[in-house]
C-alpha positions in Angstrom: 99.5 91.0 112.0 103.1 92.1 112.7 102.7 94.5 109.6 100.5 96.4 106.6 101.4 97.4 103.3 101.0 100.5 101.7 98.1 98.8 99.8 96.0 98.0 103.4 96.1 101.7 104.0 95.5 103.2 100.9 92.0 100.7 101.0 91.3 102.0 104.3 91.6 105.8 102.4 89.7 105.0 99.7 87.0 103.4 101.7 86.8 107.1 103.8 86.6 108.5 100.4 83.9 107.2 98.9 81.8 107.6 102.2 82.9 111.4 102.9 84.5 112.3 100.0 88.3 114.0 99.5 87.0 116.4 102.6 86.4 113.2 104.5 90.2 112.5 103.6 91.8 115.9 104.8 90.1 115.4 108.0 91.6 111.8 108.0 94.6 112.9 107.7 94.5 115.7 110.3 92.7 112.9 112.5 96.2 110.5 111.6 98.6 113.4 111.8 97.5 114.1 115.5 100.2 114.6 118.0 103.0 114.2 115.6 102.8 114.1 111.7 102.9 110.5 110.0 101.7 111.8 106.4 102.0 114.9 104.5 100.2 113.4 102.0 99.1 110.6 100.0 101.5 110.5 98.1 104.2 109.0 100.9 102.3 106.2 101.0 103.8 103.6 98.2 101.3 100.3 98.1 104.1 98.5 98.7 105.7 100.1 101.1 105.6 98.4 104.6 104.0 99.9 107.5 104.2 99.2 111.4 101.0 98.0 112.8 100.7 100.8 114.8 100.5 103.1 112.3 97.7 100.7 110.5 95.6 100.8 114.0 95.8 104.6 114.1 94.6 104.8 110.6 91.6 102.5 111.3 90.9 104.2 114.5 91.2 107.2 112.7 89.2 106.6 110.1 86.5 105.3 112.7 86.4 108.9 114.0 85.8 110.7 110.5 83.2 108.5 109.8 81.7 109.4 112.6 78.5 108.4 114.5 78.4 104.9 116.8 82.4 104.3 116.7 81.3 100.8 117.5 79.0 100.4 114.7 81.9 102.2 112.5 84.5 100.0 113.3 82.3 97.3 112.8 81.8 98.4 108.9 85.6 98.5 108.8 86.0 95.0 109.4 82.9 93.9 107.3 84.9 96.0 104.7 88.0 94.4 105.0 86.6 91.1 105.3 84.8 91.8 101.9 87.8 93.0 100.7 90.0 89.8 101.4 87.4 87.6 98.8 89.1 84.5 100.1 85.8 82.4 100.1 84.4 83.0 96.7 87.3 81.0 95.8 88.9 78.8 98.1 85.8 78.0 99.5 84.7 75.6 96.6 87.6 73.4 97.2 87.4 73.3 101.7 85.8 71.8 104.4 83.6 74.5 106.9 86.3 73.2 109.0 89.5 74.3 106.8 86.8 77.4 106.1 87.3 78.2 109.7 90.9 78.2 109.9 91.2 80.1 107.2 89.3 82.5 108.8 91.7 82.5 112.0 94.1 83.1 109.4 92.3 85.7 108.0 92.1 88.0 111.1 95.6 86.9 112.1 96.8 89.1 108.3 94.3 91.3 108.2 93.6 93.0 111.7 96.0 94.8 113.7 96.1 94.2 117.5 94.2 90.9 118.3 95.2 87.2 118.2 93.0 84.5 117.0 92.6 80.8 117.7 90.3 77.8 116.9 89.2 74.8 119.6 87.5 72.1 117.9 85.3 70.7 120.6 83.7 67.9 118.4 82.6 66.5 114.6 80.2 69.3 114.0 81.1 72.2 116.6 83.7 74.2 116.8 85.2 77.5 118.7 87.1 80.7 117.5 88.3 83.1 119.6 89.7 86.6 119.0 91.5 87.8 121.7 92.3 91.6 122.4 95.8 92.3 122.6 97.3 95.5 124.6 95.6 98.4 123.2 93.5 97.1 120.9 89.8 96.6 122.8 88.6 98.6 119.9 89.9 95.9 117.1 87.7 93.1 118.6 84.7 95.0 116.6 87.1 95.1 113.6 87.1 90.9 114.1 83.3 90.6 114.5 82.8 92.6 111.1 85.6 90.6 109.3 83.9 87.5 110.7 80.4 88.1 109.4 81.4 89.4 106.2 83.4 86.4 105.5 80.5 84.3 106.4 78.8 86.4 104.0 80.7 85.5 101.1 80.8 81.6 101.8 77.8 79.5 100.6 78.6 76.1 103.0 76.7 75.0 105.8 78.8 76.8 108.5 76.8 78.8 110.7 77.4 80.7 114.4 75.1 79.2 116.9 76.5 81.5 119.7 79.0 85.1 119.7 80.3 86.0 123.1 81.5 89.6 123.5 83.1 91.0 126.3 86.0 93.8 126.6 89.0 91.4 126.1 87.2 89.0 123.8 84.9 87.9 121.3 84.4 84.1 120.6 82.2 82.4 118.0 80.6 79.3 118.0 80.1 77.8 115.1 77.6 74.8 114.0 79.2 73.2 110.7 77.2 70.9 109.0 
């Protein structure tokens, strides 16, 4: 992800919202506006208006924080939410392979998640490896991934299933059993 639209962030807002309410926003906002102020209000942000990906990491991070609780666990529900949100599979995944059902996944977190790198190995027929990979900073967005993974896998109705999930700080890596 190289950058989000005004559309990624306001989802990320309305999410906060219906969890804590317009409160939950304010203190968003104060949480997003701390050292230097980004937003006066929600108002600046146009949907399609393009965004750096710092400022979408910030806003997940921040949103992670007025949430509260486990900011593992929380930015874990971001990426389920996001991976709900991206409804690829309902779809697409009539018409693919588990293995083009993969890559689109790689694809997926590439678009959707600010901070890490993805990448598929294919080490036969029926097994085969993705890997999201930390990039400077964003240790935090490898939680993100994992939620965006499963809810993906939620969605899908193939025979595409993780046999094994490696986490450690710099990476998380599934292995998946497809047929």
């Amino acid at each position: 992800m190289q950058e989000a639209t005004g559309s990624d962030l306001k989802f990320i807002i309305e999410y906060v919202k219906q969890r804590r309410g317009q409160s939950g926003v304010r203190v968003l906002l104060n949480e997003m506006n701390k050292p230097s102020i980004l937003f006066t209000t929600l108002a600046n942000i146009g949907r399609t208006q393009v965004f750096r990906e710092e400022i979408y990491k910030k806003l997940i991070e921040a949103a992670a924080v007025t949430l509260g609780g486990d900011l593992k666990t929380r930015l874990n529900q971001l990426g389920y939410a996001l991976g709900d949100r991206a409804k690829m599979t309902k779809f697409i995944a009539r018409f693919s392979t588990p293995k083009q059902l993969v890559r689109l996944i790689e694809d997926g977190i590439i678009t959707d998640v600010p901070f890490v790198k993805s990448s598929v190995n294919e080490l036969s027929k029926h097994v085969t490896i993705l890997r999201v990979t930390a990039r400077k900073s964003g240790e935090n967005f490898l939680d993100v991934a994992d939620g965006y993974v499963t809810a993906v896998l939620d969605q899908t109705e193939k025979s595409l299933t993780i046999t094994a999930k490696k986490v450690t700080s710099e990476e998380v890596s599934f292995k998946f059993k497809i047929g």
